[in-house]
PDB file as gemmi writes it, atoms N, CA and C in Angstrom:
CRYST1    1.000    1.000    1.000  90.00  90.00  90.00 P 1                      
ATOM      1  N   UNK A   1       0.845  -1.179   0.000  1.00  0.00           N  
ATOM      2  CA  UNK A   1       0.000   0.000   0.000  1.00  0.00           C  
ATOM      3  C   UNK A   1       0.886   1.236   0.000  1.00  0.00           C  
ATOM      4  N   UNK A   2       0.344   2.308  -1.189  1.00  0.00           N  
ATOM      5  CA  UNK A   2       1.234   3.147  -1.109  1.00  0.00           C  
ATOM      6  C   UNK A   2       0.921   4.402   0.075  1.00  0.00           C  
ATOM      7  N   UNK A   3       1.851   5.582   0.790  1.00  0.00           N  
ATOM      8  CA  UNK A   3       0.865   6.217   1.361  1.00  0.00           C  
ATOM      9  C   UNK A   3       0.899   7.321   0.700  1.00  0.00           C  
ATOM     10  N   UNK A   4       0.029   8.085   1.504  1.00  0.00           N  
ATOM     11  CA  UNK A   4      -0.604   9.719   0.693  1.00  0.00           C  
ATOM     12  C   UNK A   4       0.257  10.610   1.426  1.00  0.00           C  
ATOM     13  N   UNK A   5       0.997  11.510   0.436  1.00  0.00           N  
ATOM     14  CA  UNK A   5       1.869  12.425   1.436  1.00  0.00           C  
ATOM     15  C   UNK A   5       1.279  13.429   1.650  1.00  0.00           C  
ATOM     16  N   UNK A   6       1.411  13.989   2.689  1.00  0.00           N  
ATOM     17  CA  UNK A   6       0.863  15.363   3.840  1.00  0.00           C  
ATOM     18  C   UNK A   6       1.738  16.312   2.745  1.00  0.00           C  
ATOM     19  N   UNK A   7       2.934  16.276   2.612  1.00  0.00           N  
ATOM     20  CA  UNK A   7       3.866  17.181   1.669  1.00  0.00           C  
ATOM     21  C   UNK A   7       4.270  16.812   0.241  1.00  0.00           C  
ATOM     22  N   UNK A   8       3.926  17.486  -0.509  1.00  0.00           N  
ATOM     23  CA  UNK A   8       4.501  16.991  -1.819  1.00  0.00           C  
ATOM     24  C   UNK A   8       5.261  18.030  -2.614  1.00  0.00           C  
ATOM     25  N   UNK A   9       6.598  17.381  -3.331  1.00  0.00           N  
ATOM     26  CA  UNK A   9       7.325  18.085  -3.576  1.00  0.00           C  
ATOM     27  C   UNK A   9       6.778  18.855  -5.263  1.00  0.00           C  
ATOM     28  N   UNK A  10       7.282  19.493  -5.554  1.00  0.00           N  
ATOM     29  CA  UNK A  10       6.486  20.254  -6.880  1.00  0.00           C  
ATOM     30  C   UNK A  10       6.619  18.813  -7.989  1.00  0.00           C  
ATOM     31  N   UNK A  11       7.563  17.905  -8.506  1.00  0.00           N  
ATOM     32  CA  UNK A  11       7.091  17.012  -9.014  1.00  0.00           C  
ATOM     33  C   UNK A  11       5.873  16.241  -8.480  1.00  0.00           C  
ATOM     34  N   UNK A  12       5.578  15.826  -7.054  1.00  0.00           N  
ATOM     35  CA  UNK A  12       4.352  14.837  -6.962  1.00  0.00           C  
ATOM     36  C   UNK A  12       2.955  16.096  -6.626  1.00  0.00           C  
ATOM     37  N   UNK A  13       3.298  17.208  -6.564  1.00  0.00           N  
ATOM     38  CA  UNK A  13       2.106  18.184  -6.588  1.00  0.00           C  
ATOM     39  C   UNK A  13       1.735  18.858  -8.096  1.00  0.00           C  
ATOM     40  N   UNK A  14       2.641  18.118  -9.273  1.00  0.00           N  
ATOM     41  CA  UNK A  14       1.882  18.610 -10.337  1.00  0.00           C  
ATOM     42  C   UNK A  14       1.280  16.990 -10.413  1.00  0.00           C  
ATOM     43  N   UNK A  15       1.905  16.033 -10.290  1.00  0.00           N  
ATOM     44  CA  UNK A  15       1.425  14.489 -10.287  1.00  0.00           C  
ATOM     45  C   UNK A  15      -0.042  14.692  -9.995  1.00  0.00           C  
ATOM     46  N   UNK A  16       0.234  15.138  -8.696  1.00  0.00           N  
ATOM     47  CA  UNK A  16      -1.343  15.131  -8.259  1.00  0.00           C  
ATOM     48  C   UNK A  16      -2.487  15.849  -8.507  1.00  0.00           C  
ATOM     49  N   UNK A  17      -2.093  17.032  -9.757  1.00  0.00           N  
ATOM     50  CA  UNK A  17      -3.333  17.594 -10.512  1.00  0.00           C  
ATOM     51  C   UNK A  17      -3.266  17.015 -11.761  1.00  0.00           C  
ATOM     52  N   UNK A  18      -2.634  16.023 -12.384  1.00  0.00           N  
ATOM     53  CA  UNK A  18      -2.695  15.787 -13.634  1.00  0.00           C  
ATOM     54  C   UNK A  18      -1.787  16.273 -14.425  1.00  0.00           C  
ATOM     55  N   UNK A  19      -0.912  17.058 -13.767  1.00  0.00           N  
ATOM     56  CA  UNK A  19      -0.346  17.997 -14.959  1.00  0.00           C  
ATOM     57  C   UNK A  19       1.685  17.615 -14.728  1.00  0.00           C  
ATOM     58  N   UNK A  20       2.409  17.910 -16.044  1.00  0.00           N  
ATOM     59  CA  UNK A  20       3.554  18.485 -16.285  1.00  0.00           C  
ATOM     60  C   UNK A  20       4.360  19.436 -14.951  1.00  0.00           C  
ATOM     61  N   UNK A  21       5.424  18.813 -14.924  1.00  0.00           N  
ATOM     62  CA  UNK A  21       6.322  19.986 -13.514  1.00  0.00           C  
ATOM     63  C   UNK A  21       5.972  21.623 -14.214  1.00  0.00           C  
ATOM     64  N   UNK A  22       6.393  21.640 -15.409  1.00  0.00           N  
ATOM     65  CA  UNK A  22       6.449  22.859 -16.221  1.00  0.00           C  
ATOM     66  C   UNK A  22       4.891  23.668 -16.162  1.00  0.00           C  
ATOM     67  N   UNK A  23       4.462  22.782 -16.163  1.00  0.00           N  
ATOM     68  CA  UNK A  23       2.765  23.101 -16.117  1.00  0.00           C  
ATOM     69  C   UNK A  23       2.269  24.228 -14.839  1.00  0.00           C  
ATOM     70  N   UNK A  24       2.533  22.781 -13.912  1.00  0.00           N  
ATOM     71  CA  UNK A  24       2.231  23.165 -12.477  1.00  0.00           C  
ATOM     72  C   UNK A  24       3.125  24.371 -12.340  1.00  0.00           C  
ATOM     73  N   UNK A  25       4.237  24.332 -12.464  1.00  0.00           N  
ATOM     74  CA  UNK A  25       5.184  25.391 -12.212  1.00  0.00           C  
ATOM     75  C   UNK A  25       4.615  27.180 -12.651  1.00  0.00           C  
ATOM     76  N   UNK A  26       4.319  26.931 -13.750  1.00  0.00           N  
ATOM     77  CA  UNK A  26       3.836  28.220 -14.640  1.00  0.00           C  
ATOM     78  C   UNK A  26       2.549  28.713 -13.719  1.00  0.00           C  
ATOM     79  N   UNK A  27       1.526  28.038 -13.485  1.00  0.00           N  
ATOM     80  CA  UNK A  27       0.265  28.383 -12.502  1.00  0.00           C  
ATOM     81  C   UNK A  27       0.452  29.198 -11.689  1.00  0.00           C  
ATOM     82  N   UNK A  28       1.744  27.858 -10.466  1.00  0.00           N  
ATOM     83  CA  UNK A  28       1.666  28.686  -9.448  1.00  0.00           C  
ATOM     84  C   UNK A  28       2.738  30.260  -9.815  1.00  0.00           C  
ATOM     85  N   UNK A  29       3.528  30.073 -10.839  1.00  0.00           N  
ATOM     86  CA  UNK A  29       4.019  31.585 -11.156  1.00  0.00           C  
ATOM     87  C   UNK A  29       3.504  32.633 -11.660  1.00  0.00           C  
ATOM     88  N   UNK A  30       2.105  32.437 -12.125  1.00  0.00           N  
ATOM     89  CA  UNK A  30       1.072  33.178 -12.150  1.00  0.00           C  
ATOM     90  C   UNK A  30      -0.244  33.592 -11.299  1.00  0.00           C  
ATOM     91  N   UNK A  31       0.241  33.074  -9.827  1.00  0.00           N  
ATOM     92  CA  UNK A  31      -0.823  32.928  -9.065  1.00  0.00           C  
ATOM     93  C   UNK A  31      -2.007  32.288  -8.899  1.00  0.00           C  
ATOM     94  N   UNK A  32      -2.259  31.557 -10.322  1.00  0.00           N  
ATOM     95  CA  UNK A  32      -3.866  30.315 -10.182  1.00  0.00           C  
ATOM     96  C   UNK A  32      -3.354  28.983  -9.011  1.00  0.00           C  
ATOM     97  N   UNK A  33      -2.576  28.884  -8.656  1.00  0.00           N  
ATOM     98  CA  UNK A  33      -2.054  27.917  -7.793  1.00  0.00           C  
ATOM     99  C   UNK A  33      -1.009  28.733  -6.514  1.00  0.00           C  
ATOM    100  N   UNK A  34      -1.315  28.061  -5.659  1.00  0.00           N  
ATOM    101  CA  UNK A  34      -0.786  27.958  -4.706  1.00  0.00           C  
ATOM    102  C   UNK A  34       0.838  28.031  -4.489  1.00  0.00           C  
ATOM    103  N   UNK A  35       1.683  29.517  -3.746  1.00  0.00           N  
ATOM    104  CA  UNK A  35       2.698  28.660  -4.018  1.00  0.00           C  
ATOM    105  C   UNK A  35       3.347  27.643  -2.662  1.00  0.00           C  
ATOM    106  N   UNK A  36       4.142  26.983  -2.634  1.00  0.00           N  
ATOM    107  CA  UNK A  36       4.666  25.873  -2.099  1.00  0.00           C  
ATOM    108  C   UNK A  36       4.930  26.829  -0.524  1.00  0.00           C  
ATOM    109  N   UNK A  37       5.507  25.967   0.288  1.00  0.00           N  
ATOM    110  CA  UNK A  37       5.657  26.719   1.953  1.00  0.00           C  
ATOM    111  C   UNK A  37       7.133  25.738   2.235  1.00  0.00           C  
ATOM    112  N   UNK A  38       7.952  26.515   2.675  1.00  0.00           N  
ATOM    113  CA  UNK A  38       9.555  26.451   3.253  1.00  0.00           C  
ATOM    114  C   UNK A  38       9.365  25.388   4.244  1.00  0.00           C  
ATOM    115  N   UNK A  39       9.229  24.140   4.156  1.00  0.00           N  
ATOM    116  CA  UNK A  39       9.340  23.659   5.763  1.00  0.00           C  
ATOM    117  C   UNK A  39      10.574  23.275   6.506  1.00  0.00           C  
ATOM    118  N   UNK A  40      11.301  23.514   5.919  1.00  0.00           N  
ATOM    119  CA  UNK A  40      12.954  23.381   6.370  1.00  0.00           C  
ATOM    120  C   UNK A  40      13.845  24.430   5.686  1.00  0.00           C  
ATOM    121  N   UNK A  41      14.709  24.518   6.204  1.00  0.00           N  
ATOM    122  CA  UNK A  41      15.373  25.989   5.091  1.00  0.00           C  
ATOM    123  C   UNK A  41      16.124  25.331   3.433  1.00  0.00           C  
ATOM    124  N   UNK A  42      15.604  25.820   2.619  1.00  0.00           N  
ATOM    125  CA  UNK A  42      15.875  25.443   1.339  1.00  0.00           C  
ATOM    126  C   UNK A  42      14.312  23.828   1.031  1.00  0.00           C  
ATOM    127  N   UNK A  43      13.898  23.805   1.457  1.00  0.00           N  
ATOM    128  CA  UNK A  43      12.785  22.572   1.137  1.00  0.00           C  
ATOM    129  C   UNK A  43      11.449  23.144   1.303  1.00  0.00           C  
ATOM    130  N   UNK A  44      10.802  23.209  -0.409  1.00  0.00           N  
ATOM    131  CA  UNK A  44      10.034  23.101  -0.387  1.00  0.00           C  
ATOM    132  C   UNK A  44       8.717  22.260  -0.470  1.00  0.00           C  
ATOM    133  N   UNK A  45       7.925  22.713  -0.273  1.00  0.00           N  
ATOM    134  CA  UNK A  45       6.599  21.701  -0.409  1.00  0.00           C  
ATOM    135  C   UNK A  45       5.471  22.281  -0.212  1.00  0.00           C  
ATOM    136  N   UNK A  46       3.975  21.702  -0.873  1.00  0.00           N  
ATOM    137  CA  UNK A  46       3.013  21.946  -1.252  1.00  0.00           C  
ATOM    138  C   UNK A  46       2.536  20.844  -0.007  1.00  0.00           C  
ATOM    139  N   UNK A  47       1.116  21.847   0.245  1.00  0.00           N  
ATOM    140  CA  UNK A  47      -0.026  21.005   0.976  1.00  0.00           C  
ATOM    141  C   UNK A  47      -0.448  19.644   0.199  1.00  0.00           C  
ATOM    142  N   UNK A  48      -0.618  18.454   0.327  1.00  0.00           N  
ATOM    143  CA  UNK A  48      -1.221  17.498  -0.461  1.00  0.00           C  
ATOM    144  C   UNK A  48      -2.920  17.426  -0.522  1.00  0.00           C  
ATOM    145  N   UNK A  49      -3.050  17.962   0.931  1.00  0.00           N  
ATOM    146  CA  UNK A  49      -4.583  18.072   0.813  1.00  0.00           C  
ATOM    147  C   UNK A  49      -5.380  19.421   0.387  1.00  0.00           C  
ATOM    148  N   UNK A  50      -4.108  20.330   0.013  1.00  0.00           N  
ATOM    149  CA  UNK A  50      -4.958  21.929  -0.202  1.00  0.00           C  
ATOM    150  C   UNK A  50      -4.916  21.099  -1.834  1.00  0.00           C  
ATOM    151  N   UNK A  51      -4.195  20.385  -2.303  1.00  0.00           N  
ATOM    152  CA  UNK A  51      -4.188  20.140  -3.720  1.00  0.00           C  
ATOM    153  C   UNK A  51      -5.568  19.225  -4.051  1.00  0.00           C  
ATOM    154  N   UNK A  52      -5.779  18.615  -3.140  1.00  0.00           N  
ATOM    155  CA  UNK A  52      -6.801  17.761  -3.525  1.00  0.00           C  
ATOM    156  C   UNK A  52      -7.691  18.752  -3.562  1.00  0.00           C  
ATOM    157  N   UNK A  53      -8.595  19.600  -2.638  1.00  0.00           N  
ATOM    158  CA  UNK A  53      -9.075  20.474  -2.236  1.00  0.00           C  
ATOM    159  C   UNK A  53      -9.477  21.123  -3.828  1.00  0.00           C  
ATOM    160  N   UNK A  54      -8.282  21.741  -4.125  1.00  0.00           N  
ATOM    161  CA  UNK A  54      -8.693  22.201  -5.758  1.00  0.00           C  
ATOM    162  C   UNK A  54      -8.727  21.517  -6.602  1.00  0.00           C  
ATOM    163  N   UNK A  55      -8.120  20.199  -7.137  1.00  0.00           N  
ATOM    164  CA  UNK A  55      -8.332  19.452  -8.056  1.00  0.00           C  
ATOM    165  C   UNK A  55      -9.628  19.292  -7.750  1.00  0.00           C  
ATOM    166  N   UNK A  56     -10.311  18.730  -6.934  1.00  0.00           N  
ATOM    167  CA  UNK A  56     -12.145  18.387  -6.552  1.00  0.00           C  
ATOM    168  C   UNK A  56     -12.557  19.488  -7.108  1.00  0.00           C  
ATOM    169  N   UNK A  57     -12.378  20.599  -7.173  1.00  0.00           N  
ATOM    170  CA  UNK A  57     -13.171  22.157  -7.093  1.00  0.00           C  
ATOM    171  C   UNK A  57     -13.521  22.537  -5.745  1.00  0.00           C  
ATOM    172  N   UNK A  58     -13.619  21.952  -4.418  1.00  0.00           N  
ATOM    173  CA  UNK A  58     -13.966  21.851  -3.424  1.00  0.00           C  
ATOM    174  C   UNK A  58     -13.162  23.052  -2.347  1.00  0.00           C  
ATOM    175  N   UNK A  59     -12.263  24.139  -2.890  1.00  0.00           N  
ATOM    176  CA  UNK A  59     -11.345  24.996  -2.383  1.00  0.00           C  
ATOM    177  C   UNK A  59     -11.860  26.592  -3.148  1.00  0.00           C  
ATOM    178  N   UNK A  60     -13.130  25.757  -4.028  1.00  0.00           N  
ATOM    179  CA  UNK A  60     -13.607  27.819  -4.308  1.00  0.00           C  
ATOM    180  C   UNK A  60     -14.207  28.285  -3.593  1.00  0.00           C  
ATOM    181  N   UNK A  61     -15.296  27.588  -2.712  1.00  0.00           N  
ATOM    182  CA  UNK A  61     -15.761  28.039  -1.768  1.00  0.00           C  
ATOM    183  C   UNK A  61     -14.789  28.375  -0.487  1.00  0.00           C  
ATOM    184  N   UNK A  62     -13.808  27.617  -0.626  1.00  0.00           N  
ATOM    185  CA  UNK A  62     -13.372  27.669   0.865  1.00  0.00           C  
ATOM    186  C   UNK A  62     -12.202  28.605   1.570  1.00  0.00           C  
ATOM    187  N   UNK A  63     -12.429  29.628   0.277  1.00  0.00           N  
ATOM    188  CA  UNK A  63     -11.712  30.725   0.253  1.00  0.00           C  
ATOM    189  C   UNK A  63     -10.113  30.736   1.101  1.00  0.00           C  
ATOM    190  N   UNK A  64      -9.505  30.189   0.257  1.00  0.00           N  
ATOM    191  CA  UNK A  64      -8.080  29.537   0.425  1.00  0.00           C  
ATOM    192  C   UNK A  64      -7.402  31.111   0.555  1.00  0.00           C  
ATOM    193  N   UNK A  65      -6.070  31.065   1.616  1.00  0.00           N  
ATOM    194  CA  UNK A  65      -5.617  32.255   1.693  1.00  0.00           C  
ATOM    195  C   UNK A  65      -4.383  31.667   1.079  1.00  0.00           C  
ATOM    196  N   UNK A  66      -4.050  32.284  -0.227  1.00  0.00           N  
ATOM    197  CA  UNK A  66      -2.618  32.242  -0.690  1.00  0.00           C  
ATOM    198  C   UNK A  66      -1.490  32.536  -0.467  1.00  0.00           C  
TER     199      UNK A  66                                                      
END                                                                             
């Protein structure tokens, strides 16, 4: 069983919308996405569940603070 990561690095957080690193990358450099949060100095990472959240559509209502 595989598990679900709490953190995902920008390869498994474009994984997890469907999309290209390049893809995902461009979004969040345009602000339609989220960007990633420092959790160690130099390491980043993305919420896994704020991602699900928007892939569902389930994060327009829920007025996500960027």
């Amino acid at each position: 069983m595989k598990a679900l990561p709490i953190w995902a690095s920008e390869k498994t957080a474009a994984q997890l919308l469907d999309m290209k690193p390049c893809e995902f990358r461009s979004l969040v450099n345009d602000g339609h996405l989220p960007r990633g949060r420092e959790i160690a100095p130099g390491l980043i990472r993305w919420d896994a569940d704020q991602l699900r959240l928007i892939g569902r559509g389930d994060a327009i209502d829920g007025g996500i603070d960027w």
